[in-house]
Structure formats: structure tokens, C-alpha cells
C-alpha positions as CSV (number, residue, x, y, z in Angstrom):
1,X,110.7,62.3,107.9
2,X,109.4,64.8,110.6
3,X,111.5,68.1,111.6
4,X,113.3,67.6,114.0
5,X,112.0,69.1,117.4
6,X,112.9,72.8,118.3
7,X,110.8,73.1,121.6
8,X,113.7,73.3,123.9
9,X,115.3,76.3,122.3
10,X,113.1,78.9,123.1
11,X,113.1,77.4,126.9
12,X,116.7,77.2,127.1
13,X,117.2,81.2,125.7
14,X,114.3,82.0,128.8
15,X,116.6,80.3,131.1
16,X,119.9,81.9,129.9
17,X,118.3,85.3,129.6
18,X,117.0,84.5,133.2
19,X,120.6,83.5,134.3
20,X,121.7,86.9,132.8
21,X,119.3,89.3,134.3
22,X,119.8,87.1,137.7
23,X,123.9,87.5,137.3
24,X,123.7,91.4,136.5
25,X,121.3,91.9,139.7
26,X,123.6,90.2,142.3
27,X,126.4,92.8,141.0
28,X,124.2,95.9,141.7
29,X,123.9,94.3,144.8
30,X,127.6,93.0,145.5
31,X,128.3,96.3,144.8
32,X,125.7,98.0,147.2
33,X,126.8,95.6,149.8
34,X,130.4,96.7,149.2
35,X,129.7,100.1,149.7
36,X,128.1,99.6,152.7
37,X,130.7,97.7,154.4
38,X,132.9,100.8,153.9
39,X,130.7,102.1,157.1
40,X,132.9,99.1,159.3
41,X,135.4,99.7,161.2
42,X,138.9,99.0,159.3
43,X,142.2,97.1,159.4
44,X,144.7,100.6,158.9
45,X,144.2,100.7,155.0
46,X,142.1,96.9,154.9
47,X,138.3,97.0,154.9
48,X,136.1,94.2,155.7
49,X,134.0,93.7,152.4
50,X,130.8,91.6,152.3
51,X,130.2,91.3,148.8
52,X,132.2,88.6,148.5
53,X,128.8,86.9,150.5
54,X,126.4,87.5,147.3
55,X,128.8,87.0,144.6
56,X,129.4,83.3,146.5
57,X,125.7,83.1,146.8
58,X,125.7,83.4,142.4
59,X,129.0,81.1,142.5
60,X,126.8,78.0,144.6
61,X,124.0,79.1,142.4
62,X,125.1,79.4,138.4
63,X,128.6,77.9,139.1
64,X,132.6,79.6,139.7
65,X,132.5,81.2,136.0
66,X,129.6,83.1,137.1
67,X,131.5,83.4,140.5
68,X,134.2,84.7,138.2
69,X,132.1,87.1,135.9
70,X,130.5,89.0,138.9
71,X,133.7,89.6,140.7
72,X,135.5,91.3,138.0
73,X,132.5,93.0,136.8
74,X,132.2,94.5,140.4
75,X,136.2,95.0,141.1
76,X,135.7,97.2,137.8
77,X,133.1,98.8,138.8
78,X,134.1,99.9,142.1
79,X,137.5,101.0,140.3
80,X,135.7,103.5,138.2
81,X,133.6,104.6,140.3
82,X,135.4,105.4,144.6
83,X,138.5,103.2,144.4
84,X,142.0,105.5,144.8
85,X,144.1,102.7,143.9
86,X,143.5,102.1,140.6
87,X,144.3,99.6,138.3
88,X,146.3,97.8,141.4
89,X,143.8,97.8,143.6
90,X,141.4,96.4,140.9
91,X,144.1,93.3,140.0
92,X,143.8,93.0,144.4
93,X,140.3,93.0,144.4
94,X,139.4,90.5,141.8
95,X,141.9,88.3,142.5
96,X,140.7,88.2,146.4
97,X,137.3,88.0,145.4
98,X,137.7,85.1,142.6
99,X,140.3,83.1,145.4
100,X,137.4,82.9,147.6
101,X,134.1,82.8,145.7
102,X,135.6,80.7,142.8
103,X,137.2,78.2,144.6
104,X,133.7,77.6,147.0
105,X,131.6,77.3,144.3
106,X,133.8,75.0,143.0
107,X,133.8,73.0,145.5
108,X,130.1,73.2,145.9
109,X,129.8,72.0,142.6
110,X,131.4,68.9,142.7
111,X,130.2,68.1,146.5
112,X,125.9,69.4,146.2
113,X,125.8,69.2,149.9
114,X,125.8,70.9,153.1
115,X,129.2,69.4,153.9
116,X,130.4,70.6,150.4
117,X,129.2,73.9,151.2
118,X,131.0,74.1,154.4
119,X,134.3,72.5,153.0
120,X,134.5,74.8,149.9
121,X,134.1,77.5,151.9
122,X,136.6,76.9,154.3
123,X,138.9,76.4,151.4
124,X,138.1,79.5,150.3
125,X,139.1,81.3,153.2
126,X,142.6,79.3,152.7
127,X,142.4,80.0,149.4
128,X,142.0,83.6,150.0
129,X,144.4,83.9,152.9
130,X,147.3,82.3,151.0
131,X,146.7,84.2,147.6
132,X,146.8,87.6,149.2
133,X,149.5,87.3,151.8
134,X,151.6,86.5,148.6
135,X,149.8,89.4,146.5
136,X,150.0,91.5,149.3
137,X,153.5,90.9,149.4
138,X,154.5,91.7,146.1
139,X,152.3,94.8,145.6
140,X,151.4,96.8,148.7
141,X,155.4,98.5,148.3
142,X,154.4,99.4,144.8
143,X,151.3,101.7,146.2
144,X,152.1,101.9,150.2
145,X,154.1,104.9,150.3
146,X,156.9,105.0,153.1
147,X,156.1,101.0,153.9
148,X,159.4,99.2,152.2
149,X,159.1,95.1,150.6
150,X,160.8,94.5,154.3
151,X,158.4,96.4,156.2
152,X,155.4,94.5,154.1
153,X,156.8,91.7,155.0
154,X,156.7,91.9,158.7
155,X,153.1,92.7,158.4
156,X,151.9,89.5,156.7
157,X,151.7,87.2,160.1
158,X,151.1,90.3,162.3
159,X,148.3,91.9,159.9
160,X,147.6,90.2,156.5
161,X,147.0,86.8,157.3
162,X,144.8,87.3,160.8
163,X,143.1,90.2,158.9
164,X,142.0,87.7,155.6
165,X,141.0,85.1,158.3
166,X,138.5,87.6,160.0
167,X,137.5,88.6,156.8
168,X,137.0,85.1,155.1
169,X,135.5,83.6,158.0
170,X,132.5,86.5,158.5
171,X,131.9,86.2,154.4
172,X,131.5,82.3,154.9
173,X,129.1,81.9,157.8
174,X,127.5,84.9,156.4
175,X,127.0,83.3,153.4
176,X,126.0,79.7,154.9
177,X,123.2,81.5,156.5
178,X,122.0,83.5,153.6
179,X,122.4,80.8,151.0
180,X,119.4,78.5,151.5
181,X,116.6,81.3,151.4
182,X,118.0,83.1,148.4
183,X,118.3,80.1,146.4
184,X,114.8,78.9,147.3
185,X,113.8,82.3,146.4
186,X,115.5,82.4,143.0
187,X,114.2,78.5,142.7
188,X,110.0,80.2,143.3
189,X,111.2,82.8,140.5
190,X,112.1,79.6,138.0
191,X,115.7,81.4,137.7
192,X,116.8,77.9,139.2
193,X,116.3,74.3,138.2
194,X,114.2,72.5,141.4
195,X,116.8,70.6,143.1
196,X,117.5,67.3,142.3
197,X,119.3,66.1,145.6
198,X,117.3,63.5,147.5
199,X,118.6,65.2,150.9
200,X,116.1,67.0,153.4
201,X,115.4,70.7,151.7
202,X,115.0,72.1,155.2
203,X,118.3,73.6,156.8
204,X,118.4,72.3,160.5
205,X,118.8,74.3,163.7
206,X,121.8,72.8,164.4
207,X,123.3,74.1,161.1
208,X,121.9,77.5,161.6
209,X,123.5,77.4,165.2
210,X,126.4,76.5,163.7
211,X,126.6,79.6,161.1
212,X,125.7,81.9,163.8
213,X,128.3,80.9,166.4
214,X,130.7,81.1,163.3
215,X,129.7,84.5,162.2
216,X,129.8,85.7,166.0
217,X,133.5,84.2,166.2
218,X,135.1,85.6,163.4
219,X,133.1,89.0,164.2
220,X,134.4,89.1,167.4
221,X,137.8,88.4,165.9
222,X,137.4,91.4,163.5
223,X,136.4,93.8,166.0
224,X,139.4,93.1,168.0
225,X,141.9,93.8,165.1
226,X,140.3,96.8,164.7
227,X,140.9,97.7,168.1
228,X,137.0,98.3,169.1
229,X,137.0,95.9,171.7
């Protein structure tokens, strides 16, 4: 009787220890990324955060645990490192991050297609809308000085909810356009698989056209509730 075959081990330990590396450099960069959003323009104490783009782009990539991992590893980070809030605005962070970027890549998962991409995304900007309007409703008193439960929750239509829409709707065109030539890049590197989806590769105008005028609408959006135009 031969022994039995151990080929695919050593390919499979490349591949996980690729996945790894590839998983700890999208959190350096999440986490650059965040701190350069912190240069925008803000929402009174909100700040439009774009790191929720690259830890989406390793969600549609190694899946929503990985989605998962990098958002609390970068919530953590952040909290340790600039964040005045603490432990709270850690549990806010992560659980805004992981209603958007999880639930996408879930999505995305089960639907390998442009039109999953687009529908998980918009249901994580629902996702993320409806989880923090009830977050921010229960904890925003508990670090808000001088802004009662009452008082927070007057703000929710007036400033939470359009403010997560803005915010949600620039992370997901941003990260429809982005998406394709990372991947491809990460594919070239052998971190990815080739793809085995028997649509086109190439993204079409019309879809980049559609991202754009996306990103330009919710942008537009944002600067208004931040009273720059």
C-alpha cells in the first residue's frame, strides 16, 4: 500500500500564511485610511471613516470572518492608540464596521456577481443604518455629556440616520470602484484563487459610471450635512 499523498499540505499552509500576511496588511492600511479620513469635514462629534472600504475589499475577498477579524483588530487598534472614548467607542466602532462589511461580504459570498456585490452592499448600508441608530440610541447618553436619552433621541432622524446614509453610501460606491483592481492585484500575487465564474472579468463603463455617479451623490450628500455647501 502506498502513503498516502501529502502534496497539498505544504500548498495549503503557503496559501493560509498568504491569506494571513494579506489580512494583517489591509489593517495597517484600514487603519491609515482611517486616520486620514479624520482630515474630512465632520458631522458635530460623527466622522466619515473610509476604512470600512478596504476591510469590505478583504470581506469580498477572504470572506465576512475575515471581514470580521480586521474590523475588530482595527476598532482595537485605533482605541489604543487616538480614540477618547474608550472601550465605548470601540464596542461602536466594531459593531458599525462588522454591520456593514460583514453583512456585504456575506452577501457577496453567496451571490459571486456584480449584482451580488451591489445588493450586499446596499444591505449593508441598511444594515449599518439600522444597527447604529439603535446603538446610538442606547449609548451616546452614557458618553455625550449634557445630551439626555430624550435629546438622543430626537437626533436619530434629524442626524444619525442621514449621517450613516452618507457615510454607508460613499464606503459602498467607493468600494465598487476599488474592488475589481485590488482583487486582480492580489489574484497576479497568487494571494487569490483565479476566479472561477464564467462571467466577463472586465468591469464595464456603464458600471464604473454607475459607482462614480454613486460616490458623487452620497458625497455631495455628506458635504451638505456638514454644512460646507
Amino acid at each position: 500500500m502506498s502513503a498516502p499523498s501529502m502534496t497539498r499540505t505544504p500548498a495549503r499552509a503557503k496559501m493560509n500564511t498568504k491569506v494571513m500576511v494579506s489580512m494583517a496588511m489591509l489593517t495597517g492600511i484600514a487603519y491609515i485610511v482611517m486616520l486620514a479620513s479624520k482630515l474630512m469635514p465632520s458631522v458635530m462629534f460623527l466622522d466619515f471613516d473610509f476604512k470600512d472600504v478596504i476591510i469590505c475589499i478583504g470581506g469580498f475577498t477572504f470572506g465576512p470572518m475575515a471581514a470580521a477579524i480586521i474590523s475588530i483588530l482595527v476598532a482595537f487598534i485605533e482605541m489604543i492608540t487616538i480614540s477618547t472614548t474608550g472601550p465605548i467607542g470601540f464596542i461602536m466602532n466594531a459593531l458599525a464596521t462588522c454591520a456593514f462589511c460583514c453583512t456585504a461580504s456575506y452577501i457577496y459570498k453567496k451571490m459571486h456577481t456584480k449584482k451580488g456585490a451591489v445588493l450586499g452592499l446596499a444591505c449593508g448600508v441598511v444594515a449599518l443604518t439600522a444597527v447604529m441608530l439603535l446603538w446610538n440610541y442606547l449609548i451616546t447618553p452614557l458618553y455625550m455629556t449634557g445630551f439626555s436619552r430624550a435629546d438622543v433621541a430626537a437626533m436619530l432622524p434629524t442626524l444619525f440616520l442621514p449621517f450613516n446614509l452618507a457615510k454607508g453610501g460613499m464606503n459602498m460606491a467607493a468600494t465598487l470602484l476599488i474592488y475589481p483592481p485590488v482583487v486582480a492585484a492580489l489574484r497576479g500575487a497568487g494571494v487569490v484563487p483565479p476566479s472561477q465564474s464564467t462571467q466577463a472579468k472586465k468591469i464595464s463603463a456603464g458600471f464604473v459610471l454607475f459607482s462614480l455617479a454613486l460616490l458623487a451623490t452620497f458625497v455631495v450628500f455628506a458635504l451638505v450635512l456638514a454644512g460646507v455647501i
